[in-house]
C-alpha positions in Angstrom: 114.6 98.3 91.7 117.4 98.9 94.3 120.6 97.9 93.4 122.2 98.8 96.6 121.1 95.4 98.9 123.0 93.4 96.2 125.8 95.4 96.1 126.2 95.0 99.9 125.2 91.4 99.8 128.5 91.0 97.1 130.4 92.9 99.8 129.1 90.3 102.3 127.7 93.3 104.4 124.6 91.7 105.0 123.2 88.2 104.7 120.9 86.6 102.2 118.4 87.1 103.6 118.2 90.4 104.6 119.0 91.5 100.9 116.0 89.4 99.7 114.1 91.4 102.6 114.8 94.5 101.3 114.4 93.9 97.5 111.2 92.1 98.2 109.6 94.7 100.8 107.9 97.6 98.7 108.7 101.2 100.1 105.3 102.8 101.3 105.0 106.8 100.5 102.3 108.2 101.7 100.7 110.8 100.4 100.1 113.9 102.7 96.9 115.6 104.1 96.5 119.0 103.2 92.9 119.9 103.9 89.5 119.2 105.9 86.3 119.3 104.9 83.1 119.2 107.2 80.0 118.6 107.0 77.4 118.5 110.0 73.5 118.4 109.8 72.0 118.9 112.9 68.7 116.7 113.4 65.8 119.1 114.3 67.8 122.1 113.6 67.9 122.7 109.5 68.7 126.8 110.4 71.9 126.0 112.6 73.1 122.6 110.3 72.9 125.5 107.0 74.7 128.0 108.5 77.3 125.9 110.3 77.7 123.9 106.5 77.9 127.8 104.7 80.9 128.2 107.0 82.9 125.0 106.4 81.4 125.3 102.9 85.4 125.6 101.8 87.8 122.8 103.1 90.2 124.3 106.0 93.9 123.8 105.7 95.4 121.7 108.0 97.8 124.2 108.2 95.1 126.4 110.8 93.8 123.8 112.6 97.4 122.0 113.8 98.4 124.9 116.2 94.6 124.4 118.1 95.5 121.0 118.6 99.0 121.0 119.4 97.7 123.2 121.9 95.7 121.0 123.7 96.1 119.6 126.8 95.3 115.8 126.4 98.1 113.8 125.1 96.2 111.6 122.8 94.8 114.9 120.8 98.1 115.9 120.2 99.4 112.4 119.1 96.2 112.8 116.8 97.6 115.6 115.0 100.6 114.1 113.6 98.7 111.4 112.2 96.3 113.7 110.1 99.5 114.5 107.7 99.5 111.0 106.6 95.5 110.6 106.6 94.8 111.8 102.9 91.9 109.7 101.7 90.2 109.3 105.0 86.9 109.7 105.5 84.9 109.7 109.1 81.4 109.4 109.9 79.6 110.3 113.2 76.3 109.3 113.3 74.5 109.9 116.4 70.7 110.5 117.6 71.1 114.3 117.6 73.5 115.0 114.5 75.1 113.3 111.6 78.8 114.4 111.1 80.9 113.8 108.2 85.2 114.6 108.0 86.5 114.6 105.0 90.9 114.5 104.8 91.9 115.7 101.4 
């Protein structure tokens, strides 16, 4: 527990309220993202899905792929990119008529 709110709260730095705010409100840490994982099967195409799957058979670091997409040109892509530090744990799924794609952020 932080002592510090009720020390300024004795000091009459800050009101009631705002002390009980900050004792009360848990500090979030998130954990960060350090690698990708990929995997795409290509409907209709089993030779092209294995071979694409043998080469992201090993999770990349994001430490590879940020410089690609800091590079790009639409601003939402790049706004994308700082948000994959703090993404560890998510998982997204394309699913679509012509391939099934799965990201994994580790």
């Amino acid at each position: 527990m932080n002592l510090t709110p009720l020390k300024n709260l004795q000091k009459h730095t800050i009101s009631k309220e705002q002390a009980y705010q900050e004792i009360t409100t848990p500090k979030m840490r998130y954990k960060r993202a350090r690698f990708i994982k990929m995997r795409i099967d290509i409907k209709d195409q089993k030779a092209i899905s294995t071979m694409l799957n043998t080469l992201f058979a090993v999770p990349l670091p994001l430490g590879l792929i940020r410089p690609f997409i800091k590079r790009h040109k639409d601003e939402n892509v790049r706004a994308l990119a700082g948000l994959l530090d703090f993404a560890k744990g998510a998982r997204i799924d394309i699913q679509s008529s012509e391939a099934n794609i799965r990201i994994s952020i580790i």
